[in-house]
N, C-alpha and C positions, 0 to 999 in steps of 0.2 A: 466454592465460595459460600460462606457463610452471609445471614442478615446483616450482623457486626462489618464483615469485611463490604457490603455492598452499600453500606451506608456511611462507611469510610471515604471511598470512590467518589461517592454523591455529596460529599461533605471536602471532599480535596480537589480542587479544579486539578490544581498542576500534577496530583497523581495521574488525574485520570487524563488528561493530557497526555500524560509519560507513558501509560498503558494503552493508549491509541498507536503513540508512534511504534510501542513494542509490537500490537498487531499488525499493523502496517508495515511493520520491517520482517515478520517472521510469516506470515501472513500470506503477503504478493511480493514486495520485494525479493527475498531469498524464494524465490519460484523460476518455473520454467522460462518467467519473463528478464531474467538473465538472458537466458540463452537470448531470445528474442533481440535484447537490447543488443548483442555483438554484435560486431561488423564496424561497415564506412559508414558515417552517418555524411550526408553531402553537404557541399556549402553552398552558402549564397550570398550573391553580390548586392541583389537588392535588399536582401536582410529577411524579406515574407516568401522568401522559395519561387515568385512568380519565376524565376529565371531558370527552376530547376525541371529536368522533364526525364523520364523512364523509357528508355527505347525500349519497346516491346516487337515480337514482332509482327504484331498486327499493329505498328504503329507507336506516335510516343502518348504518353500520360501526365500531364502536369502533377507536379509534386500534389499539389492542395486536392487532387482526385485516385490519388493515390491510395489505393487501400494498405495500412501496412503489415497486415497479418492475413494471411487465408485462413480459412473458416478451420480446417483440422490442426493450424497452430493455434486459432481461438480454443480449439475445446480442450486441447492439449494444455494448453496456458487455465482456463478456470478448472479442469479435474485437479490440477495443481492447489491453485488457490483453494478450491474447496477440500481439500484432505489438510494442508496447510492451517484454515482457517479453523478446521478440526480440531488438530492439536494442539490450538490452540487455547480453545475455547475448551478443551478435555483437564488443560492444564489447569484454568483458573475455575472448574467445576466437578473434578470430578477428585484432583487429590486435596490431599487432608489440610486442614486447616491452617496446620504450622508452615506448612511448605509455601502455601498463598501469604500468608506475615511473611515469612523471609522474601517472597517473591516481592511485595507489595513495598517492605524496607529496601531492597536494594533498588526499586525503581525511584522512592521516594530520594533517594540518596544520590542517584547518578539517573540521569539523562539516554538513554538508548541511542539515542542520532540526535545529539546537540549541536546539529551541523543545518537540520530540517528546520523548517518553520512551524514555527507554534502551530495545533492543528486548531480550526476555527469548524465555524459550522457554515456552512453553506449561507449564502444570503437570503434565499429562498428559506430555508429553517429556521434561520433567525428572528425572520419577521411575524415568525406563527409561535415562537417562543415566551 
């Protein structure tokens, strides 16, 4: 990425929008946090999970004390994200200029996950903005 192309970004809310959601989709999403997310996700009758519990066998666990990942699918899941996060960031700095314009036009043109919510900045960063 060039000065041109970063001053683009900084000059185009809704690109740079649109290039959040592509890091965000190509990033974490298309990651090992797939796998994670398969399976039964359980239901609840009262709606906040109080009713749902893990029989273990030392015992049950409320949902809300639940941990839902162990510590070697945590590292498993961010060595992901970070090789991930890589190519991503490899993509928009390290190839050649024309390849970032076409990248930059086709984001400008369509939407990656027009299905997601507008990405915003935290409350807490907004307020220091």
């Amino acid at each position: 990425m060039n000065g041109r192309q970063a001053k683009r970004l900084r000059g185009d809310p809704e690109l740079l929008k649109r290039l959040t959601k592509h890091i965000a989709l190509n990033a974490f999403r298309n990651t090992h946090l797939e796998n994670l997310h398969s399976g039964t996700s359980p239901s609840s009758k009262t709606g906040d999970f109080s009713d749902v519990k893990v029989v273990s066998p030392y015992g049950e666990i409320s949902w809300s004390k639940l941990s839902r990942f162990d510590d070697g699918e945590m590292k498993t899941l961010m060595i992901d994200v970070v090789n991930h996060t890589y190519m991503v960031m490899a993509t928009l700095f390290v190839t050649t200029d024309d390849i970032i314009d076409e990248f930059f036009l086709s984001l400008s043109e369509r939407d990656p996950e027009p299905r997601w919510n507008e990405p915003k900045l935290p409350e807490y960063q907004s307020q220091s903005q």
